[in-house]
C-alpha positions as CSV (number, residue, x, y, z in Angstrom):
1,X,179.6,239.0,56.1
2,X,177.8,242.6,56.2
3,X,179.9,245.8,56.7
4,X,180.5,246.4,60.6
5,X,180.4,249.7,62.4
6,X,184.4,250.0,62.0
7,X,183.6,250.0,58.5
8,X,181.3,252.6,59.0
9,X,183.9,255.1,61.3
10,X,187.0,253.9,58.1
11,X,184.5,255.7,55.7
12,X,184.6,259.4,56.3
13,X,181.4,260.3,53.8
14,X,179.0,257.6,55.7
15,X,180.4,258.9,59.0
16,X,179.1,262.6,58.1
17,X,176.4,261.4,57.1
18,X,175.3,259.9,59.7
19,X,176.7,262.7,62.1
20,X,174.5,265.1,60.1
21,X,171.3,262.8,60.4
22,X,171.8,262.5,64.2
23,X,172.1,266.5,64.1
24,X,168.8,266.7,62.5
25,X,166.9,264.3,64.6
26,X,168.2,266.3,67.6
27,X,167.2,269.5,66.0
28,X,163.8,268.1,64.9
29,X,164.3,267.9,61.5
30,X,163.3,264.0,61.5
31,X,161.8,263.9,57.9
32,X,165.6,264.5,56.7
33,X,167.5,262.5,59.5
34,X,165.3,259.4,58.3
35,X,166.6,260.0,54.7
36,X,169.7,260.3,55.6
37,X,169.5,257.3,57.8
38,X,167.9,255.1,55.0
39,X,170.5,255.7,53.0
40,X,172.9,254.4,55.2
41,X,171.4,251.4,55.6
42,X,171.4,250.7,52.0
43,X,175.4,250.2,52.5
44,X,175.1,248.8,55.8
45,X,172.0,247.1,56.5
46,X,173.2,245.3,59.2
47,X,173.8,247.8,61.7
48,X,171.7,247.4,65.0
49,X,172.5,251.5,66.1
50,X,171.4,252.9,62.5
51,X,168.0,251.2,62.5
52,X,167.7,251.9,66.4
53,X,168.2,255.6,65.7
54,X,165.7,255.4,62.5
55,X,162.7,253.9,64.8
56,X,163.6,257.4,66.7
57,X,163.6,259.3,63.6
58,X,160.2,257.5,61.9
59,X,158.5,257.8,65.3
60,X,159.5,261.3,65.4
61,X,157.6,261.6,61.8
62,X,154.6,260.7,63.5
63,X,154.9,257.3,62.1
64,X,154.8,254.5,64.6
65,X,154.3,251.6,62.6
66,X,158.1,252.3,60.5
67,X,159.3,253.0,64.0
68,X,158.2,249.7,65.4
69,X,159.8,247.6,62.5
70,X,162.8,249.7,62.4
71,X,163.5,249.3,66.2
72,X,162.4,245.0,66.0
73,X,165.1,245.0,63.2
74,X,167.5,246.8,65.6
75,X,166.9,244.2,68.3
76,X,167.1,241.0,65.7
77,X,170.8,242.3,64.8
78,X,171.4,243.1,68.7
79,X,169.6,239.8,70.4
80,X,173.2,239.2,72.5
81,X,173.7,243.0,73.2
82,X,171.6,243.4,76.7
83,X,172.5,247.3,77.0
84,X,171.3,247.4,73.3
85,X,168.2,245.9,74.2
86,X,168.0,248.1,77.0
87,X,168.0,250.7,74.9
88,X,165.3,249.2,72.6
89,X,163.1,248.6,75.7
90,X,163.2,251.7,76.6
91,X,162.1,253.1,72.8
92,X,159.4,251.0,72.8
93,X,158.3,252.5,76.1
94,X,158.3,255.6,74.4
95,X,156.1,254.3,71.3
96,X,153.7,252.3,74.1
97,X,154.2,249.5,73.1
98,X,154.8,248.1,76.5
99,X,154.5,244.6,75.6
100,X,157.6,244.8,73.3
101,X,159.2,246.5,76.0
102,X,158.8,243.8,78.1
103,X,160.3,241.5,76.1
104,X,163.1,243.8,75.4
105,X,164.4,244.0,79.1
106,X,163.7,240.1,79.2
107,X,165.6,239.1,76.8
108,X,168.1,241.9,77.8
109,X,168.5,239.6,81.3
110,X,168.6,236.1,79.5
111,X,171.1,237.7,77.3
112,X,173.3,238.9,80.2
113,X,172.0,237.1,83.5
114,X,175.9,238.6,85.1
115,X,174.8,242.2,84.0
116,X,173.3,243.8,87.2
117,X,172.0,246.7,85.1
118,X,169.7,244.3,83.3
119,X,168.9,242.5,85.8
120,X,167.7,245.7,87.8
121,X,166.0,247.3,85.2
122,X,163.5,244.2,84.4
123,X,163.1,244.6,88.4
124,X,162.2,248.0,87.9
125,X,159.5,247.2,85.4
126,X,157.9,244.2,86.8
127,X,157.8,246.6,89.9
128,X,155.5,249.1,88.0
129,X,153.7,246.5,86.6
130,X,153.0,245.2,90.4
131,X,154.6,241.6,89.5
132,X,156.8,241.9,92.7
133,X,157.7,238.2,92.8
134,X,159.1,238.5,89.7
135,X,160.9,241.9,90.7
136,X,162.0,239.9,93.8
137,X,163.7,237.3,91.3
138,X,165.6,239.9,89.5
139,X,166.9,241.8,92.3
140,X,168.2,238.5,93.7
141,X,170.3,237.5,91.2
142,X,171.9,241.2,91.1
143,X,172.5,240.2,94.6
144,X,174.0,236.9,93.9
145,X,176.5,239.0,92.1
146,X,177.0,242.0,93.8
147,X,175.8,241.6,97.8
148,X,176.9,245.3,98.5
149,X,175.9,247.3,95.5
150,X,174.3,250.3,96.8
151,X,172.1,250.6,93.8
152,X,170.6,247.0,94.4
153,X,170.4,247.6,97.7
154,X,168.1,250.9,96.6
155,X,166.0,248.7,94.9
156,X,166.2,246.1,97.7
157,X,164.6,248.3,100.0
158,X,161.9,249.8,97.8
159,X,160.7,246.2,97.2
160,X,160.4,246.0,100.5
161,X,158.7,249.3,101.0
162,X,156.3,248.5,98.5
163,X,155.3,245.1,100.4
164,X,154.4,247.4,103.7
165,X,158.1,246.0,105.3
166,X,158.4,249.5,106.7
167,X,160.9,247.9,109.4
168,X,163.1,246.4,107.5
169,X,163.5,248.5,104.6
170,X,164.1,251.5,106.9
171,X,166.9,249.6,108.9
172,X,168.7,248.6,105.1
173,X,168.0,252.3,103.8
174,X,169.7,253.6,107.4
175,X,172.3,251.6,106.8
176,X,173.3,252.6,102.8
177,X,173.0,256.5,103.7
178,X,175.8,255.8,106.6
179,X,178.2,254.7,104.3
180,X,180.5,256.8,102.0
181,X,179.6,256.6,98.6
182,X,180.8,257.9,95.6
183,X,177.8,257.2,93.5
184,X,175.3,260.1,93.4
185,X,172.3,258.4,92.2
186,X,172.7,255.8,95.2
187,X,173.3,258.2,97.7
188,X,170.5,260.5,96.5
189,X,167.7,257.8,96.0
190,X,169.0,255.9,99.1
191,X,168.1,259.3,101.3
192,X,164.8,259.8,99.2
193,X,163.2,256.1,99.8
194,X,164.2,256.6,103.9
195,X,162.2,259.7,103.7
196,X,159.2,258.1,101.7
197,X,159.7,255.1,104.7
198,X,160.2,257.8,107.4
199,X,157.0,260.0,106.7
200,X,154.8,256.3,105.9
201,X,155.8,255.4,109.4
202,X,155.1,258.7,111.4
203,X,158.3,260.1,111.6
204,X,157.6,263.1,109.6
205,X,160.4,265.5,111.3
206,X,163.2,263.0,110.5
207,X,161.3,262.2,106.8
208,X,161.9,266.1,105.9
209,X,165.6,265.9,106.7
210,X,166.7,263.3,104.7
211,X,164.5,264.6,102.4
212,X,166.6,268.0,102.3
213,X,169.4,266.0,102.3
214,X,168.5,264.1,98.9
215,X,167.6,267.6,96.9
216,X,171.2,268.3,98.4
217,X,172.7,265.6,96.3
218,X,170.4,266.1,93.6
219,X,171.4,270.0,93.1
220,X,174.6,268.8,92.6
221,X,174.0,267.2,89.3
222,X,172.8,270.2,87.2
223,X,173.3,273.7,86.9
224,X,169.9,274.3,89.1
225,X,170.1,278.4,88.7
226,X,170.0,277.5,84.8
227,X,167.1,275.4,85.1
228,X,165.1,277.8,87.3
229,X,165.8,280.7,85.0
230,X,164.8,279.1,82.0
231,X,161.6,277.9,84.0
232,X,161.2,281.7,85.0
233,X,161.3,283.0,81.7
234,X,159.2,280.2,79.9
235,X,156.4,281.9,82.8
236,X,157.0,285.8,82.2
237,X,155.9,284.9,79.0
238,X,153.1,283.0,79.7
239,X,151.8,285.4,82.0
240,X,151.9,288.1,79.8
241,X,149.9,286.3,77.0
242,X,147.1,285.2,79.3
243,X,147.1,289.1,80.6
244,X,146.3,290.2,76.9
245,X,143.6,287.2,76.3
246,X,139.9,288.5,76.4
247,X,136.8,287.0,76.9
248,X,135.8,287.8,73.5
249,X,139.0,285.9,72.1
250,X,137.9,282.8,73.8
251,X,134.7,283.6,72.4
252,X,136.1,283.5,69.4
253,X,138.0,280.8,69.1
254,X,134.9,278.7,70.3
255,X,132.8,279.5,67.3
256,X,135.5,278.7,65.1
257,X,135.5,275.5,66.8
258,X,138.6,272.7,65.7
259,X,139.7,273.5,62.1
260,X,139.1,269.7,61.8
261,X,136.8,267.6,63.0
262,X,138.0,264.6,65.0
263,X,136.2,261.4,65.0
264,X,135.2,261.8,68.4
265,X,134.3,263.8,71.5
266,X,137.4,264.8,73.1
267,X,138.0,266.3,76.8
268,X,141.1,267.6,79.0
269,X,141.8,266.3,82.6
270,X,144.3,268.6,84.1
271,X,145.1,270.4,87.4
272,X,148.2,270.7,89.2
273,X,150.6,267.6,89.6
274,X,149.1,265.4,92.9
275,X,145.9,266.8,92.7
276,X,144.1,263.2,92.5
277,X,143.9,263.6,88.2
278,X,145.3,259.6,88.1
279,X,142.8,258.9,90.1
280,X,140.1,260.6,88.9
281,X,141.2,259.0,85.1
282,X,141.5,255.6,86.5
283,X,137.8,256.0,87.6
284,X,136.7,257.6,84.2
285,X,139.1,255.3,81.9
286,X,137.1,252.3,83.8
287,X,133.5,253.6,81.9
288,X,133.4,251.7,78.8
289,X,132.3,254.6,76.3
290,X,136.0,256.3,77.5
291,X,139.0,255.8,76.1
292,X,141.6,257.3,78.6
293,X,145.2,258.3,78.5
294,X,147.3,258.6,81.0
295,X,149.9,261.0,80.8
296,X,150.3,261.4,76.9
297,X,153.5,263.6,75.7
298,X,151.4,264.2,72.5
299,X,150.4,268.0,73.2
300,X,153.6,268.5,75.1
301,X,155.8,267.1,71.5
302,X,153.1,268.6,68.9
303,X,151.8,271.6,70.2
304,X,153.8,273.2,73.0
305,X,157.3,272.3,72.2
306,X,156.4,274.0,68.6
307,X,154.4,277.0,69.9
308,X,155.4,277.9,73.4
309,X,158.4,276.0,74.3
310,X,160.5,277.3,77.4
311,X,163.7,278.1,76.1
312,X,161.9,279.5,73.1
313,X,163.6,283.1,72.0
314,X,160.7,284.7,70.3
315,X,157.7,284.4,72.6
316,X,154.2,283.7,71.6
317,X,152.0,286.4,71.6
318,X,148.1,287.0,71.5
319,X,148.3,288.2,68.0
320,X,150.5,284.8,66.7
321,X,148.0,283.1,68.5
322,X,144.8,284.5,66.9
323,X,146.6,284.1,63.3
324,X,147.0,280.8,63.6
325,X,145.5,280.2,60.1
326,X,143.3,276.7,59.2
327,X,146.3,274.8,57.3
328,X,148.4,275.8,60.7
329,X,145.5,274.5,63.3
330,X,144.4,270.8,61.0
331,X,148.2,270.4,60.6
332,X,148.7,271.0,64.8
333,X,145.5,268.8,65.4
334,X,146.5,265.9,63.1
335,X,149.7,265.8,64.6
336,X,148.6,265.6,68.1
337,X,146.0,263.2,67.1
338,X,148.1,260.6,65.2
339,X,151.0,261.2,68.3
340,X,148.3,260.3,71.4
341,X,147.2,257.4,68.9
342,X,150.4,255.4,69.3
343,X,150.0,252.0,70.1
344,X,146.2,252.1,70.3
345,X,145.0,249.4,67.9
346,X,143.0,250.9,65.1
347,X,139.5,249.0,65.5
348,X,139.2,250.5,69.4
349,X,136.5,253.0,69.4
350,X,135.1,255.1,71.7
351,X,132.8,258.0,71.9
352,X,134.9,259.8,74.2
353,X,138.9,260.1,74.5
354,X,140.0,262.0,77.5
355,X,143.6,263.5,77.8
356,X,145.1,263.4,81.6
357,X,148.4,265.1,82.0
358,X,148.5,267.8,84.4
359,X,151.3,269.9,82.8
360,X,149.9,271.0,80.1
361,X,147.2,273.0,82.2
362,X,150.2,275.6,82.4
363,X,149.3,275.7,78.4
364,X,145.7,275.1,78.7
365,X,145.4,278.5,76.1
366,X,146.8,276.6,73.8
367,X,144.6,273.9,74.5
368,X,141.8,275.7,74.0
369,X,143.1,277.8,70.8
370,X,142.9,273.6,68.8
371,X,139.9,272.3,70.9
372,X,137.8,275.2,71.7
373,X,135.2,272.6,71.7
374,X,136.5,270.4,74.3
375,X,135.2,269.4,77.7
376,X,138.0,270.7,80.5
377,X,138.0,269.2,83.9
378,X,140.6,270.6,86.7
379,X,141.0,268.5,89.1
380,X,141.8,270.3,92.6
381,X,143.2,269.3,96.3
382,X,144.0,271.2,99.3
383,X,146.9,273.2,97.8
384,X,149.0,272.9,100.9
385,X,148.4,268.9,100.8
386,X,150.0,269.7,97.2
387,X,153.0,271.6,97.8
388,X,153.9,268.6,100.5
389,X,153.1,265.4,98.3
390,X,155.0,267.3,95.0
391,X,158.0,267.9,97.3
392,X,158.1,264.7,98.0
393,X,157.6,262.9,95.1
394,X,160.7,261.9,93.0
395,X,160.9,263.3,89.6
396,X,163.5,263.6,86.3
397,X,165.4,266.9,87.3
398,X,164.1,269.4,84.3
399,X,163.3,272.4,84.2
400,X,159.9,272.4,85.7
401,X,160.9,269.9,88.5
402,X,164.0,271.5,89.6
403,X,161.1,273.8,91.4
404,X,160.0,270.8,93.6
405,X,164.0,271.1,95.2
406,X,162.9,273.2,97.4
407,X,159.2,273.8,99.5
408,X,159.9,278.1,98.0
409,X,159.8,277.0,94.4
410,X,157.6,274.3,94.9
411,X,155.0,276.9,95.9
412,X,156.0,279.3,93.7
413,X,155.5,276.3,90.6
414,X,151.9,275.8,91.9
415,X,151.0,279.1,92.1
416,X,152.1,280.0,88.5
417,X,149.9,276.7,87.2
418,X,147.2,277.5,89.1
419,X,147.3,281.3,87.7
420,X,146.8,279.8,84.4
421,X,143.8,278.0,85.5
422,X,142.6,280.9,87.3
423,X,142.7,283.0,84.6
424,X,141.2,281.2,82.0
425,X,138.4,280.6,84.4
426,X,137.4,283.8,84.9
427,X,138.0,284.6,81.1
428,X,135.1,281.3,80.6
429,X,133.6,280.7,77.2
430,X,134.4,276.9,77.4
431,X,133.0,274.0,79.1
432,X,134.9,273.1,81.9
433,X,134.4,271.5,85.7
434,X,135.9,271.6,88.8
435,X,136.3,268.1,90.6
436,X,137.7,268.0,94.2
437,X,140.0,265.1,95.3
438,X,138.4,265.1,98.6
439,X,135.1,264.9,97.4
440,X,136.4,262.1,94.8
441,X,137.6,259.5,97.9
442,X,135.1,261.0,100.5
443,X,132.1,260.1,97.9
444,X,133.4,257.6,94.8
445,X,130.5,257.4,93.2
446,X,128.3,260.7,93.9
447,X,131.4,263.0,92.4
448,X,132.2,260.5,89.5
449,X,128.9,260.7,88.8
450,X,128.9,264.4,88.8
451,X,132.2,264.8,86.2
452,X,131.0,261.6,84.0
453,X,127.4,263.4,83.1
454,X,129.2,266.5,82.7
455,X,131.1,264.6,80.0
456,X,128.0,263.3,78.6
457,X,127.8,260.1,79.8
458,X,125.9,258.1,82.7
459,X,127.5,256.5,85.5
460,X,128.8,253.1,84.7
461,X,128.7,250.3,87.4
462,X,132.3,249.8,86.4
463,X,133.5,252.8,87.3
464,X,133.3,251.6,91.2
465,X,135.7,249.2,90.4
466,X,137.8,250.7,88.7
467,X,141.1,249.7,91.0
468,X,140.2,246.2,89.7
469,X,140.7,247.1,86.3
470,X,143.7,249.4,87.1
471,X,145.9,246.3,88.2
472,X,145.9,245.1,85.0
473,X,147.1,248.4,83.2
474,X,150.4,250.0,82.9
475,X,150.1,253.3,84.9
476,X,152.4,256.2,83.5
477,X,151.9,258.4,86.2
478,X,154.7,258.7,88.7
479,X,151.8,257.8,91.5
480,X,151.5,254.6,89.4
481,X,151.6,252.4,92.8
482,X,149.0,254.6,94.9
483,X,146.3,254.7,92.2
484,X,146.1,250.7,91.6
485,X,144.8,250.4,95.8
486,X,141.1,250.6,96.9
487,X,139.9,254.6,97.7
488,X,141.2,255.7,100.3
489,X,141.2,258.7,102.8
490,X,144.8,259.1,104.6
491,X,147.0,261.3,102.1
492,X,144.0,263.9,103.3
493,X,145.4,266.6,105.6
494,X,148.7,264.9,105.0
495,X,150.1,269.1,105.0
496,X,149.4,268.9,108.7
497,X,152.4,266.5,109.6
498,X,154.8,269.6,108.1
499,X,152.9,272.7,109.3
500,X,156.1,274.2,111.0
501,X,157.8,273.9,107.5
502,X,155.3,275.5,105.9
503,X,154.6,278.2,107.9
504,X,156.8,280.4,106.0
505,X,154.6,279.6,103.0
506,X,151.3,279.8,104.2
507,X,150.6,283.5,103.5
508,X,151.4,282.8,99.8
509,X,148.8,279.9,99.8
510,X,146.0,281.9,100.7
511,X,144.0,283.2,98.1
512,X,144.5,279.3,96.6
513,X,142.9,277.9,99.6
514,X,140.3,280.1,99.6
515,X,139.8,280.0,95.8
516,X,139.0,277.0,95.6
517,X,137.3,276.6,99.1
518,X,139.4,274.8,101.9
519,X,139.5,275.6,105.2
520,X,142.5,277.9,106.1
């Protein structure tokens, strides 16, 4: 019989040891915490946490394959453990390998069928992946165990939502925020779905105060004033780099071009968050020649995080920036490349790989400083239809989504992104495009059109389709469920349902309407 973990916690030299390696790996020294994890398993090889925790370290190393086999031999060792293999699931989300994560969180409910928390997060998944039947099956049998759980019942009603049984779910979701509860996470997402229900259903006065009411509940759970002060210094700096940028840097940087060569064309989709860019990348990823990605972390993890990060106490400056010397870029590119790569098989070709996340257009600089060379498209929306669907939305409370608490910072978030577009714009010296959402579901084909021969390519018939070819991918995005429906036209003008509320705000939205030409 192999050493256990209690054997492990009886031997103080492995136990530092492995406290030290999870030390590293949290202070991103990942190349050490996966010796120091290796090690350890030479004495205790049988230990499901040690390889989990190595997968994390190898795919922090960049390399995905070790981190694959390191987290299948964690689940082998922990096939019983359904919170394990939660765990696991949830790791190989992170690698994108979504078919292994799958199979984690189904085996995770075979394992435990009694655990609720399984049995809700495989409902969770097969609800992203639109498989609502099955979703229906899980959330059943949590109900079978637990008829009054608040948290199933959360899940309850969104099922329902998400099958247009607006009546229903509204009458369950009235019902869980009138009782007293204890648990934060029910009583915040319970006030959030009745809000998503109420504004779906025209009753947009009542949707903004239980709205108000869930960021109540949600400020609770962090220290908010620390979040938004980190957010606010992260932006001084920013703004003061892109005040000392030139024309001629950009310039620059462009005739330097990459300090590698990649093995394709490569182009940014970016804008600010709800400004149509799933949409726009479901319709490009569709064209054959494309190889999309939805929502990478690559240039977040390898380039930002390293160069710019918030909480960063020396700030970047103009000069650091312009330094950056070959061996630094080619080490910067090859990192980000090999991290967006994850998962992708390595025969898939393309001629063109496009990068869609929105929040890295707040370090679109940066961007530009590896990829001078790169296509960027900025994808834009009536910034007052922005400022509503981003307050709405639900997001992981961070630093840069504690702004979307309140309608104030929400603004105030938009306008610091779209001051980083705005100035890079007028700095030019790249190639870069301006796509409208409006124009996008008022005329398909006409503005993809327009932004696929600006990437060099010609319309594919495809493209037209391309929610057909969306229901059978996994969507990222946190609009996953909107983007996988036929074009259409309603979310448009959606700002004038809250007017009153954004009164206040209007004056600061200006110049942004006008910029980018809506209507005041």
């Amino acid at each position: 019989m192999g050493k256990s973990l209690d054997d492990l916690y009886r031997s103080p030299r492995d136990l530092a040891l492995w406290q030290t390696a999870q030390q590293d790996l949290m202070r991103g020294r990942a190349e050490r915490s996966a010796g120091s994890y290796r090690d350890l398993l030479k004495r205790f090889p049988d230990l499901a946490e040690l390889w989990f925790e190595l997968g994390f370290a190898e795919g922090r190393r960049l390399d995905f394959t070790a981190a694959g086999q390191a987290c299948a031999r964690a689940v082998e060792l922990a096939s019983k453990r359904a919170s394990f293999l939660i765990l696991a699931g949830q790791q190989y989300h992170w690698l994108r390998d979504l078919d292994a994560a799958r199979t984690c969180f189904e085996q995770a409910a075979r394992a435990e069928p009694e655990s609720v928390h399984a049995q809700l997060t495989l409902a969770d998944w097969y609800e992203r992946e639109h498989r609502l039947e099955d979703a229906w099956r899980c959330v059943d049998a949590a109900l079978a165990l637990k008829p009054q759980d608040a948290t199933v019942l959360c899940v309850k009603a969104l099922l329902l939502h998400r099958q247009r049984s607006n009546g229903e779910a509204e009458s369950l979701l009235r019902d869980l925020v009138a009782r007293p509860s204890n648990d934060t996470n029910a009583r915040y997402t319970s006030r959030h779905q009745l809000a998503m229900v109420l504004d779906e259903t025209g009753q947009y006065d009542e949707a903004l105060k239980w709205l108000g009411e869930a960021k109540a509940v949600l400020r609770t759970t962090a220290d908010i004033a620390k979040l938004e002060q980190e957010y606010d210094r992260g932006t001084a700096r920013r703004r003061e780099l892109l005040a000392a940028l030139t024309p001629e840097m950009i310039q620059r940087w462009r005739k330097e071009g990459p300090a590698e060569k990649l093995g394709c064309r490569l182009a940014f989709l970016g804008g600010h968050p709800r400004s149509g860019t799933t949409l726009l990348e479901q319709i490009l990823g569709a064209h054959p020649a494309i190889m999309s990605f939805d929502e990478p972390i690559a240039f977040t993890e390898e380039v930002v995080e390293k160069l710019a990060p918030l909480n960063a106490t020396v700030k970047l400056s103009v000069k650091n920036l312009n330094n950056l010397s070959v061996p630094q870029r080619v080490d910067f590119e090859r990192r980000y490349w090999r991290s967006l790569m994850r998962g992708v098989p390595s025969d898939q070709g393309a001629e063109l790989v496009l990068d869609k996340n929105p929040s890295p257009t707040a370090s679109l600089h940066l961007w530009l400083r590896l990829f001078p060379d790169s296509k960027v498209v900025i994808a834009l929306r009536d910034p007052r239809d922005v400022i509503v669907s981003c307050y709405f939305q639900n997001l992981r409370l961070n630093a840069t989504a504690a702004n979307f608490l309140s309608l104030e910072r929400t603004v105030r978030h938009y306008t610091d992104l779209m001051d980083v577009w705005l100035r890079l714009r007028e700095l030019g010296g790249f190639d870069w495009i301006e796509t409208r959402y409006e124009d996008v579901v008022g005329g398909l084909e006409a503005e993809g059109r327009r932004v696929t021969e600006f990437l060099g390519l010609s319309w594919h018939p495809q493209q037209a389709a391309f929610h057909e070819a969306s229901e059978k991918k996994f969507v990222f995005s946190p609009t996953y469920n909107a983007v996988k429906q036929p074009i259409y036209q309603r979310a448009i003008g959606r700002w004038k349902h809250y007017e009153a509320a954004l009164a206040p705000l209007q004056a600061k939205l200006g110049r942004y309407v006008q910029a980018f030409g809506y209507a005041p």
